[in-house]
C-alpha positions in Angstrom: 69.2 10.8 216.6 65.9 10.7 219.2 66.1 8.0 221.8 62.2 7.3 221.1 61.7 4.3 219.3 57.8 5.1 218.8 56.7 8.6 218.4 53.8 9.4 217.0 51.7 13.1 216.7 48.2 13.7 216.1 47.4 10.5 214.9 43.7 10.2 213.9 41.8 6.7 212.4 38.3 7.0 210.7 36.1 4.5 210.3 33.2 4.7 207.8 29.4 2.7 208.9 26.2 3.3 208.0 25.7 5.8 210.8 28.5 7.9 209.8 32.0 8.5 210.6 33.4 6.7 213.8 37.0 8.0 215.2 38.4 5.1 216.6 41.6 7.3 217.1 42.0 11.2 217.3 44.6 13.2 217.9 46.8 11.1 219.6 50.1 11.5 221.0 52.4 9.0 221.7 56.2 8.7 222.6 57.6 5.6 223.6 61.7 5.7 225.1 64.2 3.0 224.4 64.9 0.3 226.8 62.5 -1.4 228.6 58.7 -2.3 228.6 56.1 0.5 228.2 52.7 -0.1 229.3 50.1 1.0 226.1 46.6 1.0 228.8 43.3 1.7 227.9 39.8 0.1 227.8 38.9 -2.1 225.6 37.5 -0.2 222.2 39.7 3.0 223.3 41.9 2.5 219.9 45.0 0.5 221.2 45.3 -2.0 218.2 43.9 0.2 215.8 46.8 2.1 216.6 49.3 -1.1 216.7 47.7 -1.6 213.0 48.4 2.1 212.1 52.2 1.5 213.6 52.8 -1.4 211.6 51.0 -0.3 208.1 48.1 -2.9 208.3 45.8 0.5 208.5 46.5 4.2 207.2 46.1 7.0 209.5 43.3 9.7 208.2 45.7 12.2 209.7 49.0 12.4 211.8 52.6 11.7 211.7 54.7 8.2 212.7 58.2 7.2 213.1 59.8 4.0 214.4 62.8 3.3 215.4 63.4 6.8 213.8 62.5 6.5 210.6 59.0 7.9 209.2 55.9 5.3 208.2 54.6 4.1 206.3 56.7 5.6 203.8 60.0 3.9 205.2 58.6 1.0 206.8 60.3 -1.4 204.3 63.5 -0.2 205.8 62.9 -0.4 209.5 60.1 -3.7 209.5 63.0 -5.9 210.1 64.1 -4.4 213.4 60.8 -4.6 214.2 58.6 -8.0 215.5 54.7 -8.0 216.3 52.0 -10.2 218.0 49.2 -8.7 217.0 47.1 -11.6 216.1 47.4 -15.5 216.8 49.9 -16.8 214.4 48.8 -19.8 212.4 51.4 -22.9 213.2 51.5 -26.3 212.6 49.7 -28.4 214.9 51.7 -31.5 214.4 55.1 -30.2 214.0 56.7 -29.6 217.2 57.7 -26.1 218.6 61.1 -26.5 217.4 60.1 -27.5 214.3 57.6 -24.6 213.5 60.2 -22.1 214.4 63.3 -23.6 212.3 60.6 -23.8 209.3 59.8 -19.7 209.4 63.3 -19.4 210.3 63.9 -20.5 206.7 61.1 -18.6 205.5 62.1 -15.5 206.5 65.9 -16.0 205.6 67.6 -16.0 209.1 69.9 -18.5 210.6 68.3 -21.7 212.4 70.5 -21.3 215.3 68.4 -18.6 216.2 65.5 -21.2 217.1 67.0 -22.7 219.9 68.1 -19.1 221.2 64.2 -17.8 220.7 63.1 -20.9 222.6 65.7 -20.1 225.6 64.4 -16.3 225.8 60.7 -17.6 226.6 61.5 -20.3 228.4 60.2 -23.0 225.9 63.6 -25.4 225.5 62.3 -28.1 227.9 59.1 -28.0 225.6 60.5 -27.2 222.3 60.3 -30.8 221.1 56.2 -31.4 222.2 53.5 -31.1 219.3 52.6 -27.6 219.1 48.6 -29.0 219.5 49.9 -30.0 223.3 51.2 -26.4 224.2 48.5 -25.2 226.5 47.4 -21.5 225.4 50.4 -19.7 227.5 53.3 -21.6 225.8 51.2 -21.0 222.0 51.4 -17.7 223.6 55.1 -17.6 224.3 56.1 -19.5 220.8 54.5 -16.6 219.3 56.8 -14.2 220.9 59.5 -16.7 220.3 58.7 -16.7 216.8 58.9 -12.5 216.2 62.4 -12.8 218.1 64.0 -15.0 215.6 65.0 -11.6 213.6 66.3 -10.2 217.4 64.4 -7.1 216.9 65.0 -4.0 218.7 61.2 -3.3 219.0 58.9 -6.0 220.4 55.2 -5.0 220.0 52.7 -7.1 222.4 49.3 -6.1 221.8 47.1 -8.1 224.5 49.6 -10.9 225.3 47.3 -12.2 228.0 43.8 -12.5 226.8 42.3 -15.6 227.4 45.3 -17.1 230.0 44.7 -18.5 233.1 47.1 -17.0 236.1 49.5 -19.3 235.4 50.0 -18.6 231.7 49.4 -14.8 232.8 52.3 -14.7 234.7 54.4 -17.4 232.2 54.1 -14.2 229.6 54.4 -11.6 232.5 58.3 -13.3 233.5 58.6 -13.6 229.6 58.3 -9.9 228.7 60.1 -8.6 231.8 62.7 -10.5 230.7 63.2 -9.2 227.4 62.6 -5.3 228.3 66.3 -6.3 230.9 67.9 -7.8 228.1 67.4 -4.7 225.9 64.9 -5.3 224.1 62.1 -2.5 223.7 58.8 -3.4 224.2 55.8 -1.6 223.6 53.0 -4.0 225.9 49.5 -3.4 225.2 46.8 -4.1 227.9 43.7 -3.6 229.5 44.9 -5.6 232.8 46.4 -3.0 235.1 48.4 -5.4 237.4 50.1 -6.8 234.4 51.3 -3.4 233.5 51.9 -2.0 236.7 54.1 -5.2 237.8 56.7 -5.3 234.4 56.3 -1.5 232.9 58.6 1.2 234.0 56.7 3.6 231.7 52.7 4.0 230.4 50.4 5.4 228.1 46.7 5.9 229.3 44.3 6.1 226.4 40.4 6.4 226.3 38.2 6.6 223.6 41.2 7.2 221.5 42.3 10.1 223.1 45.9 10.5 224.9 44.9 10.4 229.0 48.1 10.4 230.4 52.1 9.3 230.1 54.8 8.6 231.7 56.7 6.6 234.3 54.6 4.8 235.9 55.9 6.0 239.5 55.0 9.0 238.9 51.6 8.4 237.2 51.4 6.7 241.3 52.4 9.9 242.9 53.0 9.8 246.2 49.7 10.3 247.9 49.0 12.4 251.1 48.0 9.8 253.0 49.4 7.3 255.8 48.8 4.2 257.0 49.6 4.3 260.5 49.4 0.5 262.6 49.1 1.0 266.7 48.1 -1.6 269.5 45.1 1.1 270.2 43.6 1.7 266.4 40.2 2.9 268.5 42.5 5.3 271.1 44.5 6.6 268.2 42.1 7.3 265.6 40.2 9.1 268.6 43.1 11.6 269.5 43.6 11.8 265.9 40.4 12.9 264.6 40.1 15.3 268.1 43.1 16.6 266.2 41.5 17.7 263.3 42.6 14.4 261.1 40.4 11.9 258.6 41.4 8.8 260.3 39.5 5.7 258.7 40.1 1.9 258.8 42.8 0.8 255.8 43.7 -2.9 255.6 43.8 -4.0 259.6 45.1 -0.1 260.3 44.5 3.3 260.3 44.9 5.8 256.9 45.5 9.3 258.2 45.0 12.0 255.5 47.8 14.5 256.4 51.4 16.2 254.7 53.5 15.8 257.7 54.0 12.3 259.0 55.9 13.2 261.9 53.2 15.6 263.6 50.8 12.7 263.6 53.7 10.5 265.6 54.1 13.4 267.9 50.5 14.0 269.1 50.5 10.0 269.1 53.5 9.9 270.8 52.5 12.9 273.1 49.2 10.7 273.8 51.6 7.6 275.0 50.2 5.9 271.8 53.2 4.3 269.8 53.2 3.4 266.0 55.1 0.1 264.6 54.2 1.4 261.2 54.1 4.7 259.7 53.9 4.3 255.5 52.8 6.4 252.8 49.6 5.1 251.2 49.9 5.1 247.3 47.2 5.0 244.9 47.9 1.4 242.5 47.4 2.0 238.7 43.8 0.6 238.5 42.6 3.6 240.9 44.9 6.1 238.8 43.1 4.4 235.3 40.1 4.4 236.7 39.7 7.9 237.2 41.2 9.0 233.8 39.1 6.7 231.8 36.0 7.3 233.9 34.1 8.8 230.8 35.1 6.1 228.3 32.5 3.9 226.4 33.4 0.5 225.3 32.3 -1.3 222.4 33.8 -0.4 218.3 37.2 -0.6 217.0 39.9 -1.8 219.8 
């Protein structure tokens, strides 16, 4: 049995206008492992929900294959759609029944036990709140009684497509604790986003996407690399980035210190060292995820299908 709970190969989406055809999606790859949270990045219009919509049969692929949790879709989605919960678009609740309220209702909709509302509540951190009108939630906790909502069925397959949009920081970070929490608890969850700190603070693992085209994947570590660069901090910065340069180095200014471009760390402490020049610091300088997204989706156009 594969150990990917998403995997999907040469997906393609066509979209017909007036102009013509528009490929929102083409030939796309994408494997997603189980456990955890995995980052699903690109611009917005480079094809993330119309491939969410593809995943979850709300739009047929013009070409390509899918399988979640194993089993292939749409054909067997029927079988599999119960393991599997979704925020894809606002979900429509009642504004005057409380949070607790809304949830036990669906909970009797869809046929699962209503001791499962108090446990969804717990998981995103709503059970203080549960018993406030739902029109008094501010847009984070409407935000987190959605996910609450898709966990009532405890499925083994979260899908998140732009939690965030619209949130202040504190409801940013309300939904960032939320989903970190679910992908240690065992829960998969597949986290789409445009926002690179969001992904780069809760995801172990990414997929890059621009103009629906697979950019790059992976953990995110190594998406970071390692760099060959230093920051080095001294009492001298002028004196050191002097005898550095002298000795063939790029020395510029980085955050209150020096970044040396070099391979070998400990030849720049010996010619500072061999200059009586001392370092308190000497760290590797790794490129975040915005600089690593912003060079792979450098050619990518916004606008049309997301």
């Amino acid at each position: 049995m594969s150990d990917l709970v998403i995997e999907a190969t040469g997906l393609r989406k066509e979209f017909r206008t007036r102009r013509g055809v528009r490929v929102a999606v083409d030939n796309l790859d994408l494997r997603v492992p189980a456990g955890g949270v995995h980052g699903f990045l690109g611009p917005n219009g480079s094809g993330k929900t119309t491939t969410i919509r593809m995943l979850l049969g709300l739009a047929r692929p013009t070409k390509g294959t899918m399988a979640l949790l194993g089993e292939p879709v749409p054909r067997r989605l029927p079988a599999v759609i119960g393991r599997v919960g979704a925020v894809v678009e606002s979900p429509k609740f009642g504004p005057s029944f409380t949070g607790r309220q809304n949830l036990t209702l669906l909970a009797d909709a869809i046929g699962v036990p209503t001791d499962r509302v108090e446990w969804s509540l717990q998981q995103v951190g709503l059970m203080d709140r549960r018993n406030d009108r739902y029109k008094a939630y501010s847009l984070g906790m409407k935000q987190r009684l959605a996910i609450a909502a898709t966990l009532l069925k405890k499925p083994e397959l979260l899908i998140l497509d732009e939690p965030t949009n619209g949130l202040d920081p504190a409801g940013i970070r309300e939904i960032r604790d939320t989903i970190r929490r679910l992908g240690e608890t065992g829960t998969t969850v597949l986290l789409s986003s445009h926002i690179l700190a969001e992904v780069q603070q809760v995801c172990a693992s990414a997929t890059i996407i621009g103009n629906g085209h697979l950019l790059a994947t992976g953990k995110v570590d190594d998406m970071l690399g390692h760099g060959s660069a230093y920051r080095v901090v001294v009492d001298s910065p002028g004196l050191a980035g002097r005898v550095l340069t002298a000795a063939g180095y790029t020395v510029t200014g980085h955050s209150g210190a020096l970044k040396v471009e070099c391979s070998h760390p400990e030849e720049v402490n010996r010619i500072l060292g061999e200059a009586g020049i001392w370092a308190s610091e000497l760290s590797p300088v790794r490129p975040d995820l915005e600089t690593v997204f912003l060079e792979l989706t450098a050619g990518d156009t916004l606008g049309g299908p997301r």
